[in-house]
C-alpha positions as CSV (number, residue, x, y, z in Angstrom):
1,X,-32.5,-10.2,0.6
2,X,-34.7,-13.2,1.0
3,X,-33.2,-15.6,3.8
4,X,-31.5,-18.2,1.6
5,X,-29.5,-15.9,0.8
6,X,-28.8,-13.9,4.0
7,X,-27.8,-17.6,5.3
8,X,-25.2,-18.1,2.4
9,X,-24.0,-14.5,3.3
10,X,-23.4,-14.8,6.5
11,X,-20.7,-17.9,5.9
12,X,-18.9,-15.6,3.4
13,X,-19.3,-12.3,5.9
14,X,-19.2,-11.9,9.2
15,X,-17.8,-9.0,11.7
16,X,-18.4,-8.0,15.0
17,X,-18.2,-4.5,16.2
18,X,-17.6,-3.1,19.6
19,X,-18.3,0.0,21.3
20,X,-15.4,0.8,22.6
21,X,-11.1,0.3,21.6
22,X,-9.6,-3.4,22.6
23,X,-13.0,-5.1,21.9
24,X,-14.2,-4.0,25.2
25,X,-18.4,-2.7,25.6
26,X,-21.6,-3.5,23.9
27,X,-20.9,-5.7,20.7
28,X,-23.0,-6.8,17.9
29,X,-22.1,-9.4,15.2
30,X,-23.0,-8.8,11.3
31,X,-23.1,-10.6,8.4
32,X,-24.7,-7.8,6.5
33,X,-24.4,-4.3,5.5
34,X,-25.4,-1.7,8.7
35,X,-26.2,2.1,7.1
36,X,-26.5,3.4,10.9
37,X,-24.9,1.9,13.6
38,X,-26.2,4.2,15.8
39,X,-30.2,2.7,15.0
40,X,-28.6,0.0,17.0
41,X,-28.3,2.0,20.4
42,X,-24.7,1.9,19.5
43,X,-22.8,5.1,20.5
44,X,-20.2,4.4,18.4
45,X,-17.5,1.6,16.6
46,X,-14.4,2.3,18.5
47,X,-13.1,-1.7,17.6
48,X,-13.5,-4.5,14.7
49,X,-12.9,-8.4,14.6
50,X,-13.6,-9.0,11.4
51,X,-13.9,-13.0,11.1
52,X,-14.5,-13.3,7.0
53,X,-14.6,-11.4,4.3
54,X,-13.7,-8.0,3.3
55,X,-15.4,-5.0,4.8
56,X,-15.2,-1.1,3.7
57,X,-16.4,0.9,7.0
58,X,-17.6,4.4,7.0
59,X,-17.0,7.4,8.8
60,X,-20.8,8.8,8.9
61,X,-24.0,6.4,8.6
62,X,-25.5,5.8,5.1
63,X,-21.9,5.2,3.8
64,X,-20.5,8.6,3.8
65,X,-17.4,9.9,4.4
66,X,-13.9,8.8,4.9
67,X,-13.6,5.1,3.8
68,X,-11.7,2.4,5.6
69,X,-10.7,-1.0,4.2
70,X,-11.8,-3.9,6.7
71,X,-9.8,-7.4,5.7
72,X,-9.8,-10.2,7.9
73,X,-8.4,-9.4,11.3
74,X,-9.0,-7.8,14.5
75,X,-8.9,-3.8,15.1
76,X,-8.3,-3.1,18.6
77,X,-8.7,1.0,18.3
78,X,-9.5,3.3,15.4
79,X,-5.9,3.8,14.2
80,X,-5.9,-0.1,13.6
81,X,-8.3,0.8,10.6
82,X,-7.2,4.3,10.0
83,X,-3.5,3.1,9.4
84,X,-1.0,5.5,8.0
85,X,-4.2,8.5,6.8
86,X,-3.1,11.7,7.3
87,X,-6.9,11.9,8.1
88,X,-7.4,10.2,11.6
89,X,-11.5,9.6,12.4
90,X,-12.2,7.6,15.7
91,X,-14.9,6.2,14.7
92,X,-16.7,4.3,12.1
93,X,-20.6,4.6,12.0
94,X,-21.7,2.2,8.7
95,X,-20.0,-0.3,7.2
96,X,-20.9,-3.0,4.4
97,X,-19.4,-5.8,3.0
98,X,-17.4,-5.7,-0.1
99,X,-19.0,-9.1,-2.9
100,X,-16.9,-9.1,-5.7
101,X,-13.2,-9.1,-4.0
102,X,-11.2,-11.4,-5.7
103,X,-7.3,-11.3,-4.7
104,X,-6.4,-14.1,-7.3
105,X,-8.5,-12.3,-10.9
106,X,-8.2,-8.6,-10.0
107,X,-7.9,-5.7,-12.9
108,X,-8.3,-2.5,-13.2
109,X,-7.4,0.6,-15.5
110,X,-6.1,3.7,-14.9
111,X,-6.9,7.1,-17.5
112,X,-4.9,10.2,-17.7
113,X,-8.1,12.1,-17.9
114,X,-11.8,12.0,-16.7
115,X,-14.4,9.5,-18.3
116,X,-11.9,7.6,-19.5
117,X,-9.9,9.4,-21.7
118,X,-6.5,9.4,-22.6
119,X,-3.3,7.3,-21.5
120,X,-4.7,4.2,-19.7
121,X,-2.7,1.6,-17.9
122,X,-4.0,-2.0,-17.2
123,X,-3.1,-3.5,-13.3
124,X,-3.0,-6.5,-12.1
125,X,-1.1,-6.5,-9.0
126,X,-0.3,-4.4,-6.0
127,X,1.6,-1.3,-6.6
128,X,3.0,0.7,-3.2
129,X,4.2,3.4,-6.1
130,X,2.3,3.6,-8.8
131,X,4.3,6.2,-10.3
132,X,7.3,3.8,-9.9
133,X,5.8,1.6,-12.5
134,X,5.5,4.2,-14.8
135,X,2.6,6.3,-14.3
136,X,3.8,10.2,-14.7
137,X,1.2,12.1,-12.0
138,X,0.1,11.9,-8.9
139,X,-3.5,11.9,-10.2
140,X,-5.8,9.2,-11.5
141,X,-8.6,11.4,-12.9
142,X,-10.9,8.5,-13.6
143,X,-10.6,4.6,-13.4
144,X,-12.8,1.5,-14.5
145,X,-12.6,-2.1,-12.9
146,X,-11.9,-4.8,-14.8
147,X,-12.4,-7.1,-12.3
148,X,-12.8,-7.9,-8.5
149,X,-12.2,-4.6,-5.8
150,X,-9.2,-2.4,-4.9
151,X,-8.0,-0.1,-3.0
152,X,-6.3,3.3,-3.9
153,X,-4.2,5.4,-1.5
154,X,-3.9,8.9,-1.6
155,X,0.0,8.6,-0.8
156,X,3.1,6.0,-2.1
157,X,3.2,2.7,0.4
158,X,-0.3,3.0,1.3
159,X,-1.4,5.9,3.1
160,X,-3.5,8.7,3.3
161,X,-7.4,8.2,2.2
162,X,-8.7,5.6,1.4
163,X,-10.9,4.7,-1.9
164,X,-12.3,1.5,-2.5
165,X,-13.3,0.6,-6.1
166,X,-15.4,-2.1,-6.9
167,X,-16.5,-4.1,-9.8
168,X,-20.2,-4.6,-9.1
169,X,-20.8,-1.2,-8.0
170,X,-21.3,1.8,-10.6
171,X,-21.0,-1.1,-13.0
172,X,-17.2,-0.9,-11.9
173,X,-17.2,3.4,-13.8
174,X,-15.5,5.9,-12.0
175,X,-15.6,8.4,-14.5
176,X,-13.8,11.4,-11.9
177,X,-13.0,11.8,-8.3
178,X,-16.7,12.8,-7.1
179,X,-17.5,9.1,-8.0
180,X,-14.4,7.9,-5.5
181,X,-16.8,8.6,-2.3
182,X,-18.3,11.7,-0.3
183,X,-15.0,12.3,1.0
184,X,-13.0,12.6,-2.4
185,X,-11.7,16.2,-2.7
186,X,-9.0,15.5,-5.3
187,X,-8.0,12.2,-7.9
188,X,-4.5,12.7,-5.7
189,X,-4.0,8.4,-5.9
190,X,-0.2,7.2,-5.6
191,X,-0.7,4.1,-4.3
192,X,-3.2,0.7,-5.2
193,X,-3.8,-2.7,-4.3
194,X,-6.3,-5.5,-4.3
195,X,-8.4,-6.4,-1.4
196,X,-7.9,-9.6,0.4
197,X,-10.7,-12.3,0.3
């Protein structure tokens, strides 16, 4: 990234982490991706203020592991970013900024079956049930976006794991569940919605 462009980043991104809960320790402000917080002589991410832009944190440096959505606000402890998961982590290690989120021109599509195949659905909005609109499983076995970034739950009303699809990342394919991240054991996905700008 040359540095006209890290400048133009940094008005669209920026987030400061701190070592420990209610934004308390040694802190550090980004407006650029981190793969290992801990390169940093950082012990760990145990709070967030995120100032602009949307952020997808990571449970293990180099962006592995349990995801976690990072809109604009201020985390004060781990169960700020963690919300309603079944699958509590307290802390975050690497995190990066998400480009393409675009609240306002969001789609994606749903398939009944891996790479793509059979029944499809077309979003556009926020579902909390996604099987209340009409889908008939519990599992999304693949998914392409259209447009802008999401998020999918693994439960109804936003909870459980946490999956963030993209558009400008693997060219917006996720042909099955091991595309969804490291920490995708199952295309279990009940709930979905679009990530704030």
């Amino acid at each position: 990234m040359n540095p006209q462009e890290q400048l133009e980043q940094r008005g669209k991104f920026r987030m400061t982490v701190f070592e420990e809960e209610h934004f308390q320790g040694k802190s550090c402000e980004f407006s650029f991706e981190c793969q290992n917080i801990l390169e940093r002589d950082f012990r760990k991410i145990r709070s967030i203020k995120v100032e602009n832009g949307p952020w997808v944190g990571y449970e293990y440096p180099e962006f592995q592991g349990q995801q976690f959505i990072l809109e604009k606000g201020d985390y004060p402890c781990y169960q700020a970013w963690s919300g309603n998961s079944s699958y509590r982590t307290e802390h975050m290690l690497s995190f990066r900024p998400i480009k393409c989120a675009n609240h306002s021109d969001s789609k994606i599509t749903l398939y009944e079956c891996e790479d793509f195949m059979g029944r499809k659905f077309e979003m556009c909005e926020d579902y909390p049930s996604i099987q209340a609109m009409g889908w008939c499983s519990k599992e999304v076995p693949s998914i392409k976006v259209n447009s802008g970034a999401w998020v999918g739950y693994q439960f109804p009303g936003y909870r459980g794991y946490q999956y963030i699809f993209e558009r400008d990342r693997h060219e917006g394919e996720y042909r099955c569940y091991n595309d969804f991240g490291t920490q995708a054991h199952t295309n279990q996905i009940q709930s979905m919605r679009r990530i704030q700008q």
